[in-house]
Steps between C-alpha positions, in 0.01 A plus 500: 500500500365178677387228274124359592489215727276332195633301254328364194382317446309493844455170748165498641609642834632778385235611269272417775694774737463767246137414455479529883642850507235579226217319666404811794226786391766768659820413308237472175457876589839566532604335209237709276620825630832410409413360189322833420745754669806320460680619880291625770587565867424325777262784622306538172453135537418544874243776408295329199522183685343616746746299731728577814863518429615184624199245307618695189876413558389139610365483119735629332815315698287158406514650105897601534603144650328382158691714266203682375577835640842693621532781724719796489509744807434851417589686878291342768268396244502159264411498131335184348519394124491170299837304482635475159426139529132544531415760248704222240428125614188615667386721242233273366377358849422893616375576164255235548441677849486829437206407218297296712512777802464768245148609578520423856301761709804453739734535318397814296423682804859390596670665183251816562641544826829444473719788562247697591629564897883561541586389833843446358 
């Protein structure tokens, strides 16, 4: 298991990183999913997203180099969940999130449609 690049407490460049990662509408997306589904593929990603392949990857590569989320490969496809290090030192940051995007029109149409195609 790889320890988190962060260390606490955090120096304001580093905390400003994470808050980076955090700071586009499509990893916001992503990041509710898997706060809601726990792992998700890439394609059920691709599909509620709404999103071509490669943008979707580009997210969620920007979100792995930050030690939010791991991948594990499943066969040709990859399978996105929280690191262990986000769902503990995060855990009240994205608690905070998930409230405030809770009744998002967005984002509940996301968590309707999730799953519902299997291109996988």
């Amino acid at each position: 298991m790889r320890l988190s690049k962060y260390n606490f407490p955090m120096n304001t460049e580093t905390l400003a990183n994470l808050f980076k990662a955090l700071s586009e509408p499509i990893r916001l997306r992503i990041l509710a999913l898997l706060l809601e589904k726990g792992e998700l593929c890439v394609c059920d990603l691709v599909d509620t997203l709404n999103l071509s392949q490669s943008v979707t990857s580009r997210h969620l590569a920007y979100l792995r180099n930050n030690d939010i989320v791991t991948a594990r490969r499943e066969g040709v496809w990859m399978h996105y969940q929280l690191t262990d290090y986000a769902q503990s030192e995060l855990k009240p940051l994205f608690n905070f999130i998930q409230q405030s995007i809770a009744n998002s029109k967005e984002i509940q149409t996301d968590l309707a449609n999730v799953g519902k195609t299997k291109n996988c």
